[in-house]
N, C-alpha and C positions, 0 to 999 in steps of 0.2 A: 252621388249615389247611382247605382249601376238601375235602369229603370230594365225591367225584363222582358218586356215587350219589346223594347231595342236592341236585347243582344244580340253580336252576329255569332251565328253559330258553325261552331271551326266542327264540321261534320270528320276530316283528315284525321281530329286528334281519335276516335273512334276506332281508324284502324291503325293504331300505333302503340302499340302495348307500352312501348318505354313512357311517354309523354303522356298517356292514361294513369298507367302506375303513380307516376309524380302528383298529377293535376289531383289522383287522388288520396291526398295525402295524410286524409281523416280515415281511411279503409273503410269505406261504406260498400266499395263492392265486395270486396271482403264478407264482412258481415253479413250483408245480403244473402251471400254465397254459404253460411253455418245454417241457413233455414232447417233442413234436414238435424243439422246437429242440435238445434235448439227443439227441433220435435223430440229426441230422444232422450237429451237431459232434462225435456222434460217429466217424460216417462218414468227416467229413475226416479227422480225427486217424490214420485206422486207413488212409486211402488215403495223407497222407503219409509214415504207416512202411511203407506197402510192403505191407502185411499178409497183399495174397493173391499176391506173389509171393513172400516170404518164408516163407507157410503150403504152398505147391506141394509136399507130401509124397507127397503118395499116399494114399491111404485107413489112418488112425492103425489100432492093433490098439486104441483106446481110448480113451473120450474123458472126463476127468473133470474135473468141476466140484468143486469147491472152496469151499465155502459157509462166511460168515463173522459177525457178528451183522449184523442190519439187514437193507439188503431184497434183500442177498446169496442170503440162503436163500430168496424166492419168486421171484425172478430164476431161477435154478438149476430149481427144481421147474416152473417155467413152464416156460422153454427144455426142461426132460427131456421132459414131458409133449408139448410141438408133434414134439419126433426120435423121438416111441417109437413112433409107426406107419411111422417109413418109414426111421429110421437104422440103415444097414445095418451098423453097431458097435455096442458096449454103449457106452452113456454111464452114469456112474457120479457119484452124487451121495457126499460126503465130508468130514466137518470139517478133517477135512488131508491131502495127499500122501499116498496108501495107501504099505505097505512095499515093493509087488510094482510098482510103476511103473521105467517102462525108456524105453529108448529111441526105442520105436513106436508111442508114447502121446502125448496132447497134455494138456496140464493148464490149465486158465481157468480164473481166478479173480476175484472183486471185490472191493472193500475202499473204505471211505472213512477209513481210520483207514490211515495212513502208519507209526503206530510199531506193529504188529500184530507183535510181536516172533515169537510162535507159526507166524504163515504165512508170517512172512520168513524162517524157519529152514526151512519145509519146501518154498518154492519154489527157494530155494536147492540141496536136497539132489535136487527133482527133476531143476533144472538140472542140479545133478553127474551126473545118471544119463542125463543126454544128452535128457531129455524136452524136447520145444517148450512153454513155457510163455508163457499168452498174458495177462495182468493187467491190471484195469481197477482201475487205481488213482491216489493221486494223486502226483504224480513225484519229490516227495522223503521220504526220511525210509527207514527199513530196509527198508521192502517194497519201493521200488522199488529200491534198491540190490542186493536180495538176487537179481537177474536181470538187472542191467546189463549188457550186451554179453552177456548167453546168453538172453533172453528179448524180448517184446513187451510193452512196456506204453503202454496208450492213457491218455492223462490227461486227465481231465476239460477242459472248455472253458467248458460253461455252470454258473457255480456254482449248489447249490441245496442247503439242507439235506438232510443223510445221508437222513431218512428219506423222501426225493422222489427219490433217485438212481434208483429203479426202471426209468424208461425210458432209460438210459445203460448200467448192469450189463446189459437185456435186450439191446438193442442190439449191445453188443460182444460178447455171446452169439450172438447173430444172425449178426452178420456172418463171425466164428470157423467156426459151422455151413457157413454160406454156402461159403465160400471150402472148406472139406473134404468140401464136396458133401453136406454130412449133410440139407441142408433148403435149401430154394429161397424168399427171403424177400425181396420187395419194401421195400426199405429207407423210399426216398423215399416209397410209398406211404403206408408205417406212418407215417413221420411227418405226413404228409400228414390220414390218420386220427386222429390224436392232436390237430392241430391245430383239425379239423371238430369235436371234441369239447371242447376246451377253449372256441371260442367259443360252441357252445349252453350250457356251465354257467358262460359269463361272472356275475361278478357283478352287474351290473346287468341280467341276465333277470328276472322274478320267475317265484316256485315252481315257479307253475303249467304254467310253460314251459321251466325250467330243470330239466334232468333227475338234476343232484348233487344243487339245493336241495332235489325232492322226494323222493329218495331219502333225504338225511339224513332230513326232515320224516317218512318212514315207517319210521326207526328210530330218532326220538328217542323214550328211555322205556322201550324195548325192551332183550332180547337177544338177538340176530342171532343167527340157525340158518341157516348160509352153507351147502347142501346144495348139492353140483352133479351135472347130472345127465351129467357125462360127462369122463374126464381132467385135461383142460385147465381147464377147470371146477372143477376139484378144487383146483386149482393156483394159479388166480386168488384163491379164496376164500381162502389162504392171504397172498397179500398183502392181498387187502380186510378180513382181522382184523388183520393188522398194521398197516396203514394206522388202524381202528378205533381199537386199543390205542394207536399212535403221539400222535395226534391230538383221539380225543374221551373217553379214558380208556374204551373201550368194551371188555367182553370179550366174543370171540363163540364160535360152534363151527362150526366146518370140519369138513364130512366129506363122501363120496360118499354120495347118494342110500340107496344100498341098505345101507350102514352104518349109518346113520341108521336105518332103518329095523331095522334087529340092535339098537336098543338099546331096549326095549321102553317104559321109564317114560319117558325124556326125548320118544320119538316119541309117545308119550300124553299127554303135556304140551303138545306141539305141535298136536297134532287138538284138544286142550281150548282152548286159545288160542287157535284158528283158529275156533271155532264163538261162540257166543252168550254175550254175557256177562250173567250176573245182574245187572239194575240196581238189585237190593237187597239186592249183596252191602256189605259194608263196608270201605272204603278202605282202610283202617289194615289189615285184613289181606293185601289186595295188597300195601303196604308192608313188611309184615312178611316176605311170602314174597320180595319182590325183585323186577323188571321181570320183564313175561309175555312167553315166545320170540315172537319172528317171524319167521316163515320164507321165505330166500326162496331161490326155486328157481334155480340160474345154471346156464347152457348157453350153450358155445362152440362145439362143432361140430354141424353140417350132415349132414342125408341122412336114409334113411328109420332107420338105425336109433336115430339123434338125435329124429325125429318120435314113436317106438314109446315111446323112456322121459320124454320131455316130456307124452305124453298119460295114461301111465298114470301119473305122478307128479299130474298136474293131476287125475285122479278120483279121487285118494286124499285130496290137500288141493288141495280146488278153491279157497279162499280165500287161498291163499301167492301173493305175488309173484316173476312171473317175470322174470328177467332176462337174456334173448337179445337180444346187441347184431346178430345176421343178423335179426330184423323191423324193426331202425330204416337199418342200412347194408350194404354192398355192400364188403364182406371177405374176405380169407380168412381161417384161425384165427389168423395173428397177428395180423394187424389187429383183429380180434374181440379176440380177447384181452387185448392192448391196451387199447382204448378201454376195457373194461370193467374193467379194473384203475384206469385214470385216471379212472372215471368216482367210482368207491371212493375216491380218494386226495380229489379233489374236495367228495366228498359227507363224508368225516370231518375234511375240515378245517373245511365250512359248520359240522356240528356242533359240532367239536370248539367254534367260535367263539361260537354261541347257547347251548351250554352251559355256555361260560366256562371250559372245562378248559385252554383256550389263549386267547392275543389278552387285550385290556387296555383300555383306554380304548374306549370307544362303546358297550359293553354297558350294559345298563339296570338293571344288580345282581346280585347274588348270592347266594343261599341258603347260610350256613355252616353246619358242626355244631355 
């Protein structure tokens, strides 16, 4: 069995579009690549149920999300993080149906798993309790049953493996928000955005110009220290290690900026790795100790007080890479945030691909234990 910490990684097959093509023979860049098309079938699905005249409640006492394995749970922490400066409800994140839910609550959920027996018992029980339940899931099997005629469920249009639903779960998040007045969200834009970003990390870019390729390329070998320097940031960084984990077998570490910095040894490890390396130290004891962090700094929102912790984070580790997708496009935070998740899901699958921890034929070999 292939151990993932030993594979060599054929960085070559990255700029080779034919031998990428091959190696990826599941179309996971592909798919990746429908982000945008998965935001706007999603859209229709939710205008032919009706959705925001059916959602015409009034301002909920509640809004809970519902988080499930996969990219449920960054989906959720994204959407919380965009409504927590201006939703004038609590939004409530949840493994399942809290006991105190009622009738002036709305409850959203995601799922790519149909037979999710645990959350089809508990959207069920919310239905009984009169809640508007709104489910992005797929249309048959107990979850969707467990809301028939008392619920909303949007079902997928564009297929793509589970761990690529991310821009369809955020979507239907969005539009939910939307339509309750919690957040003002340019649908068509996003996808719009998704789209401008899937064709500069086309596979036949090379590196240099390809913004996933290089970003894989600056964490193969590495362990990602996903700091962000601001909510939504935080939040992202949360699906770019699961996207990581998903994909290129990579573990990383999420956290806010100033967490980060509360932990004393790991942020000292960080400053060591970011500075000069001995070029007579000896390999085998990197080996030993395990890939050296890299850190990179991600920021989604805007303004002066977004410029105040980008600048003092850049003089503490002036060699970390940043990643504000407001110096490449012209967004608002979900657009940004967005693209910068798909930019993650892109860049762990190049890897996942030159490292072999995915994809099959086209790679140039592999290192086993």
């Amino acid at each position: 069995m292939t151990n993932p910490a030993q594979t060599v990684l054929d960085d070559s097959l990255l700029d080779d579009p034919a031998r990428l093509a091959e190696a990826d023979g599941a179309g996971l860049l592909r798919a990746a690549a429908m982000a945008g098309a998965q935001v706007r079938a999603t859209a229709e699905a939710a205008a032919e149920l009706e959705l925001s005249e059916r959602l015409d409640l009034g301002r909920p006492r509640c809004l809970v999300l519902v988080v499930r394995p996969g990219v449920s749970r960054s989906a959720a922490l994204v959407l919380e993080a965009l409504l927590a400066h201006t939703s004038p409800v609590p939004v409530v994140i949840s493994d399942l149906v809290p006991s105190w839910i009622g009738a002036l609550d709305v409850v959203l959920a995601h799922t790519d798993d149909p037979y999710d027996h645990d959350l089809a018992t508990s959207l069920e029980r919310a239905a009984r309790y009169g809640s508007t339940v709104v489910i992005s899931a797929p249309p048959d099997g107990p979850v969707a049953s467990s809301v028939a005629g008392r619920g909303l469920l949007i079902a997928p249009r564009v297929p793509v493996p589970p761990e690529l639903a991310f821009p369809r779960a955020l979507a239907a998040g969005l539009l939910t928000a939307n339509t309750l007045g919690l957040v003002v969200a340019d649908i068509e834009s996003l996808a719009d955005q998704l789209d401008n970003e899937a064709e500069k990390c086309h596979l036949g870019h090379e590196s240099f110009v390809n913004p996933a390729k290089g970003l894989a390329l600056r964490l193969a070998e590495h362990t990602p220290m996903l700091w962000g320097l601001d909510h939504i940031a935080v939040a992202v960084g949360h699906h770019a290690g699961h996207a990581l984990a998903a994909h290129a077998a990579l573990v990383s570490d999420v956290a806010d900026y100033r967490q980060a910095v509360a932990r004393p040894a790991l942020y000292r490890a960080a400053l060591e790795a970011a500075g000069n390396r001995d070029i007579f130290a000896d390999p085998d004891d990197d080996l030993a100790q395990g890939p050296p962090p890299r850190v990179l700094l991600l920021a989604v929102r805007t303004g002066p007080a977004a410029d105040g912790a980008r600048f003092r984070t850049g003089e503490a580790l002036p060699s970390a890479d940043v990643l504000a997708p407001a110096d490449e496009i012209e967004a608002d935070d979900v657009g940004r945030a967005a693209v910068l998740a798909l930019r993650f899901e892109l860049a762990a699958v190049y890897l996942g691909l030159a490292a072999g921890t995915i994809g099959g034929a086209g790679r140039a070999g592999q290192a086993t234990a």
